[in-house]
ROSELUM-113250 format. One record per residue (C-alpha): residue in three letters; x, y, z. Coordinates in steps of 0.05 Angstrom, whole numbers, plus 5000, padded with zeros to 4 digits. Layout:
<pts>
AlaXYZ/...
</pts>
This chain:
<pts>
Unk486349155874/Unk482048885811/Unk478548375812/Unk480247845768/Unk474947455725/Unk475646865682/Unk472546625625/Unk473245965589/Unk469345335564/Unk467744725610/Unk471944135597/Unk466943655583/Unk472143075586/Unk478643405625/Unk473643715671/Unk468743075681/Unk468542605740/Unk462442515790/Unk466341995843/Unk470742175899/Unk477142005861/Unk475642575810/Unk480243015861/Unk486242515840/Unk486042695775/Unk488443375738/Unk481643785715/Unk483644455679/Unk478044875696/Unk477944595768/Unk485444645779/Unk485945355770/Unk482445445838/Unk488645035864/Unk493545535849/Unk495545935909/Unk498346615857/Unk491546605817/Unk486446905864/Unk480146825818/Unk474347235838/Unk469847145784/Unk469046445735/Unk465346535678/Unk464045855649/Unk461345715589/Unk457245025579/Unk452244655533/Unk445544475561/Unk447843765545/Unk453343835611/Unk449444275661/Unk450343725702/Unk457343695703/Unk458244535704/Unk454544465768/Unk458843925796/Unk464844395776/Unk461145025814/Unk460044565874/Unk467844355875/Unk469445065862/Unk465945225922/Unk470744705970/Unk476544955936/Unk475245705932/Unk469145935964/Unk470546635950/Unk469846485876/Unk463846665849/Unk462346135788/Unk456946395736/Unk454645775688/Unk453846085619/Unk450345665576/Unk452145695500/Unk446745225455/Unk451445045400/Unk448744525348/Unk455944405320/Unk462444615368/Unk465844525314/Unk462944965268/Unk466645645269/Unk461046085243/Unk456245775300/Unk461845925356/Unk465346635341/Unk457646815325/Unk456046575404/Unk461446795431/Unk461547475396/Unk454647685419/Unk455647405488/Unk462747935488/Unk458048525455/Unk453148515516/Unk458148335571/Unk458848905625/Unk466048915619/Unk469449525660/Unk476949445661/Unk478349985705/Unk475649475761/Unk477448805730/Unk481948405702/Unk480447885645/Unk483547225627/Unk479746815580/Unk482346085587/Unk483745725525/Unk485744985546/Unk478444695544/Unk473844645495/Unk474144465418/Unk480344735383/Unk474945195346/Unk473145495418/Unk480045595437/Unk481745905365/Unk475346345369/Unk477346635443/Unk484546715411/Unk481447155362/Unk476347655411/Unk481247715461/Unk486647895397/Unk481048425366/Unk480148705437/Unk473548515445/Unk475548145516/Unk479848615532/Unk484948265567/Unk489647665560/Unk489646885549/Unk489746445605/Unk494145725584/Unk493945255635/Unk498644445637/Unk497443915673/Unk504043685725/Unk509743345690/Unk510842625692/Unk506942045694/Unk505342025771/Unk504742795770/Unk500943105822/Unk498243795844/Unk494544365798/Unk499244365738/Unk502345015714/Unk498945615687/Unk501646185642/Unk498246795621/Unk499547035541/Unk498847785526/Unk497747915454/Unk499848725462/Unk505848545413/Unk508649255434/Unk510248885509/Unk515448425469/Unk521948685456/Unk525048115412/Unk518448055365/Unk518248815360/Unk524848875337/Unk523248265290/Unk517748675269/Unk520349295254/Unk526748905218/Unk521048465177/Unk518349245156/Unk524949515135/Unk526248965089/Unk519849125056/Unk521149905051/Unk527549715024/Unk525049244975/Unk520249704952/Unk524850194931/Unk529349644906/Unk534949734951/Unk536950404944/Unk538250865005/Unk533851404983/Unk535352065023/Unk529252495003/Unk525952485062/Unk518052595036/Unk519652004993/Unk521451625044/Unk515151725082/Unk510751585024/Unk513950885015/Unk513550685091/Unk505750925076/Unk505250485015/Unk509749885049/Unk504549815102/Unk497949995062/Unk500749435012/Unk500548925062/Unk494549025096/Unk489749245051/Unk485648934987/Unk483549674974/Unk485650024904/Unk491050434907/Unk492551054860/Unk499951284844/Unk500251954806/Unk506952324784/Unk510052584714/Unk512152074661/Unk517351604687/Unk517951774753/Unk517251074767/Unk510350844778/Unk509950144739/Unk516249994771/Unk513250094850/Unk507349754824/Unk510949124802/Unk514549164874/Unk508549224911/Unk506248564868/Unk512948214892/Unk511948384955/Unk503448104971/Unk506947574931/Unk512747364985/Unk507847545040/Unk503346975003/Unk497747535001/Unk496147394922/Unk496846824881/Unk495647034801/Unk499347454751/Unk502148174750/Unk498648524689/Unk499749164661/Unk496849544609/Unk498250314586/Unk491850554583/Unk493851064524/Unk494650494480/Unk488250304481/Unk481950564438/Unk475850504403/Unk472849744412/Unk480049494421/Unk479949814495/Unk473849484524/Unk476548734483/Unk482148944515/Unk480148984578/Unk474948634593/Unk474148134536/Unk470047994479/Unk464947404445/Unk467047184379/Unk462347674334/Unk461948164384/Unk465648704325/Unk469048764260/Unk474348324270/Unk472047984334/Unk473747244303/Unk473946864356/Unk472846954439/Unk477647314485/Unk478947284557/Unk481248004566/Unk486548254620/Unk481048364683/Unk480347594673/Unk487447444663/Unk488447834724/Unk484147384770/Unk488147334834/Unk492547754817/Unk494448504812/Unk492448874753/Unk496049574739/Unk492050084684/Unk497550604675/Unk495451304651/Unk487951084672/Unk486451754657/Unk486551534583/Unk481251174591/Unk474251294546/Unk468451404595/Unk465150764575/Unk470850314593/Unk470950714667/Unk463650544670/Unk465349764656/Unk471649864706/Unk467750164769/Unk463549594757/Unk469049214758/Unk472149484819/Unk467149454860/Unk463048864851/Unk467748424814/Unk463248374758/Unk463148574686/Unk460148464612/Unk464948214566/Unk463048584495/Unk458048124459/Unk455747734524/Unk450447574544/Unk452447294616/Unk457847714657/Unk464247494680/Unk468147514744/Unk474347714760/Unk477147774838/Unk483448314820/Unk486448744862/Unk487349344823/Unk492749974827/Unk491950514786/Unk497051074752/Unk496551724717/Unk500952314704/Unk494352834698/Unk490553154752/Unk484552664751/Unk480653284793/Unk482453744736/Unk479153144680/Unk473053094723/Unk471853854721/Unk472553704641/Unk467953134640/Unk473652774610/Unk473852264674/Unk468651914721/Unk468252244794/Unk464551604821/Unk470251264796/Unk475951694824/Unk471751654895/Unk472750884883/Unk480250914868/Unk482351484907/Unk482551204980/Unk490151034978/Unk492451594934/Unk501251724920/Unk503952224882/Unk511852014863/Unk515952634857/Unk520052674789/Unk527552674798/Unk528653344794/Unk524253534860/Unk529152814889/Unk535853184865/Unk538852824922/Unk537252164897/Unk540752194841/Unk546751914858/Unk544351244898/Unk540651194828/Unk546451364783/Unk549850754823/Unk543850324820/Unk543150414755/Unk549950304731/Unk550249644772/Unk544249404736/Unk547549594674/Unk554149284692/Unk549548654698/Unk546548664629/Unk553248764593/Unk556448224629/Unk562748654657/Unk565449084710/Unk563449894699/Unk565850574741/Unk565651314740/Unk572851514745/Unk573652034808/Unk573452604758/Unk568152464714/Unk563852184765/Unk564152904795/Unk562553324736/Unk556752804717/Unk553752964787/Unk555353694791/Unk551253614721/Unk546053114739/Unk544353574808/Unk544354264776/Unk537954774772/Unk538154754707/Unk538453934691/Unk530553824688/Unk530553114674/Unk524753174630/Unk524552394623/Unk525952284691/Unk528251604723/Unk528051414647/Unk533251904625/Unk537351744678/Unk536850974663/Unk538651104591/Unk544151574598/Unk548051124652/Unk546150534598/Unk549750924541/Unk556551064587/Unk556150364606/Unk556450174541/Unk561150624510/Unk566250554568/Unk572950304539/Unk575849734586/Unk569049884640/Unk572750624660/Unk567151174640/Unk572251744635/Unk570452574632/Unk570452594553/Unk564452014551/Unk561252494611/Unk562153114577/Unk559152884497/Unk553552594560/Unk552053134574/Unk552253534514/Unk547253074497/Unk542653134543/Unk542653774542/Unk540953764469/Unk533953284485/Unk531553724535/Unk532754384501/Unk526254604476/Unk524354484407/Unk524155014359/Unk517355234323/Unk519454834248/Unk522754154251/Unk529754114250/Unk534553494236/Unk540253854294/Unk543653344328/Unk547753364378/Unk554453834381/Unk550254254320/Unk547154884325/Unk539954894337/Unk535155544326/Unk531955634393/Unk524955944381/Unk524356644417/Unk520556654482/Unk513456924468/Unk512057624511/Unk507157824564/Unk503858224513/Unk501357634482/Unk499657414548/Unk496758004587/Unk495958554522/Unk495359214555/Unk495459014626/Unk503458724613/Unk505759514621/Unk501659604678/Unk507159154714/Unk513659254756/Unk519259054720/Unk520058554783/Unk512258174761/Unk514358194698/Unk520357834709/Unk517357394757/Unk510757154712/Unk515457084652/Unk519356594684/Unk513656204715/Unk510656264647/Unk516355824617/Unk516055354665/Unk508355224655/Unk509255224584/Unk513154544591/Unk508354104628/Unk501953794612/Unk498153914678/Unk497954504734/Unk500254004790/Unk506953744747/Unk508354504737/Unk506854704815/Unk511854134834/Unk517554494794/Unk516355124810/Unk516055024896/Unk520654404893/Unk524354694954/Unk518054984998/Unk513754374991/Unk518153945019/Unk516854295091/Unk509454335084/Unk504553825119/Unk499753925068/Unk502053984991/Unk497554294935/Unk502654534888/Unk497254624831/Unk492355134886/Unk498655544901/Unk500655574828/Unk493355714811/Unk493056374864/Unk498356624838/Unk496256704766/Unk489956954796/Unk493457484818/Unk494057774741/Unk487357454722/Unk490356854689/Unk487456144682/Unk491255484672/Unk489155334609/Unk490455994585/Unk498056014599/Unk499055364564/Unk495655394509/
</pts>
């Protein structure tokens, strides 16, 4: 058997009382000796110098009551009990050099004496695990004439032991996942992951957080979420502002951002707050920070990490407490290798890093999001809107196919289920609006040919032939099987229509990735082009 060891404060008015008729009377600390199921082998009783004389009186009574209970009088100096600082400080150091050993002992700290501080301060070392065990609540008897040693109940804080609370819990979590992705039963499984990741990162951490992922794959819209969401949870109090990055240049980004003095520039005519200021208490989202000139990331990690910055013009900084996520659609390890971005600052911003797959590596999302969408359209035009059976099947035979790339993403989805919507005669989007659909889109993604052309859709367009691996490779290009060549020409193509190595790698293993642990599309894509001597930047340029 353990033994079990008790730890609490002395009650210096429940627990007082020097005559003999102090045993008629209900004394917390004293009455847990009277309970015949709480064998107590050890008291540790904590006391101000002020009332040694009444923690000895408690020992001695401890000793008729239970003399196999060994009471040890701690005594705690505290100027102010009621200063929290002074108390968790106490109690904190006299936890760090306790000789706990649970394998042999049990611990109940006892939390019905003392100042509310004391109580709240054991609440929270026995809650951080360092007392490792559980709270000790003890009652006096009921009624007015009550007699005896009151009631006791122990509290364990493992919240895993509670069945009701846990399923609360894990109900409480869904809603957020849900919310996050605004309701929509996603079925890519990877994507679900990430949000659960970001749903419980969001709520417990102050820490920057870094979404990456092509053009309109839905970034500013999970950021705005996860504002919503510290917002319900009361976890933040100011504004949601965002700013595209890519908008912003030349003086106008660091006015921008971080504000200016009246003077400070050309045009600088009066002062300006700037958005790290407006953000105060609040979330602040720099889309495509990648954009960014390395003067304003300078100001930024600043920013970040000390909530400090120089306004342009100022001669006295300014403060801002934000918390701050960040997006980009460019391998920020790629701009650092180019000088083009800070690596201190990526360190800083990198901790809680997401990339958001485009639609076209969540192909099986597309049609919760064709309905999501055309219920929010639906909304906006006032009126009732469906697919009828037969062109809701050819749009998603469409909309699901290899070759539908959904350059645009979650935005060319949202604007072509807009456009039906609209154009739907009595709110029925039959298969002639589906089919000029999706001649359409297939006209926008085509690409463009070499000299501007006014082609519209349902006209004939001059496609631009596809350049060869000569151009490429030069003499090394007939060196090839017929297989390689076929191979690298298509891979080739595919590189040639994104911006960065990792947007291309995502395309090109859309299927493998999603049963790897670890995913570095861009490194696979880049050992493969090593293979034929090829760097990044010379296939796409």
């Amino acid at each position: 058997m353990k033994k079990l060891v008790v730890m609490g404060f002395l009650g210096t008015q429940l627990d007082s009382g020097l005559s003999p008729t102090r045993w008629e009377k209900w004394r917390p600390t004293v009455s847990l000796a009277q309970h015949e199921d709480l064998v107590i082998d050890r008291l540790e009783l904590f006391h101000d110098v002020r009332s040694t004389a009444l923690a000895r009186q408690v020992q001695a009574d401890y000793a008729q009551l239970s003399p196999t209970t060994e009471v040890k009088l701690v005594e705690m100096s505290l100027a102010n009990p009621w200063d929290f600082g002074e108390v968790y400080t106490a109690l904190y150091d006299w936890a760090a050099a306790y000789p706990f050993d649970p394998s042999k002992e049990t611990y109940q700290a006892h939390i019905t004496t003392g100042t509310h501080v004391a109580q709240i301060c054991l609440f929270l070392l026995v809650e951080a695990r360092f007392i490792p065990g559980v709270l000790l609540q003890s009652a006096p008897p009921r009624g007015r004439q009550g007699r005896g040693p009151g009631s006791h109940e122990v509290i364990d804080l493992d919240l895993s032991r509670y069945d009701a609370i846990n399923q609360r819990l894990h109900v409480a979590q869904q809603d957020a996942v849900s919310f996050l992705k605004s309701g929509i039963a996603t079925r890519n499984t990877r994507f679900n992951t990430l949000i659960d990741e970001v749903e419980r990162v969001a709520v417990q951490s102050k820490a920057p957080l870094l979404l990456t992922g092509p053009t309109g794959a839905g970034k500013s819209m999970l950021a705005r979420r996860v504002y919503e969401l510290k917002k319900a949870r009361h976890q933040i109090e100011g504004e949601f502002v965002e700013v595209n990055c890519a908008t912003l240049h030349g003086d106008g980004a660091g006015s921008t951002l971080f504000g200016h003095k009246k003077g400070a520039f050309t045009g600088a005519t009066t002062d300006r707050l700037g958005l790290l200021r407006t953000a105060h208490g609040g979330l602040l989202f720099l889309d495509e920070i990648g954009e960014l000139g390395l003067d304003e990331q300078a100001m930024l990690l600043k920013a970040v990490e000390e909530k400090r910055f120089l306004p342009m013009g100022a001669d006295r900084e300014a403060s801002s407490n934000f918390q701050l996520i960040a997006g980009t659609n460019k391998d920020l390890r790629i701009e650092i290798a180019a000088g083009r971005f800070r690596e201190d600052l990526f360190a800083r911003i990198n901790l809680w890093t997401y990339t958001l797959p485009g639609l076209a590596q969540r192909r099986e999302d597309i049609e919760p999001n064709m309905d999501h969408q055309l219920a929010l359209a639906a909304q906006e035009l006032g009126r009732q809107v469906r697919f009828t059976a037969e062109a809701r099947s050819a749009y998603l035979r469409f909309a699901t196919a290899v070759d539908a790339v959904w350059r645009g993403n979650f935005r060319d989805l949202s604007a072509s289920i807009t456009r039906l919507a609209t154009l739907a005669d009595h709110g029925r989007i039959g298969i002639a609006l589906v089919n000029a659909e999706i001649q359409r889109l297939r006209w926008q993604w085509q690409s463009l040919p070499s000299q501007t052309s006014d082609a519209r859709p349902g006209q004939a367009t001059t496609t631009p032939a596809a350049p060869s691996l000569q151009d490429l490779l030069g003499d090394k290009a007939a060196a090839l099987d017929t297989f390689d060549q076929l191979q690298l020409q298509a891979v080739w193509k595919v590189c040639r229509r994104h911006a960065s190595i990792s947007d291309a790698g995502r395309e090109l293993f859309n299927v493998s990735r999603q049963q790897r642990s670890v995913i570095n599309d861009a490194d696979r894509l880049r050992k493969y082009l090593m293979k034929f001597g090829l760097e990044w930047d010379a296939v796409v340029r």
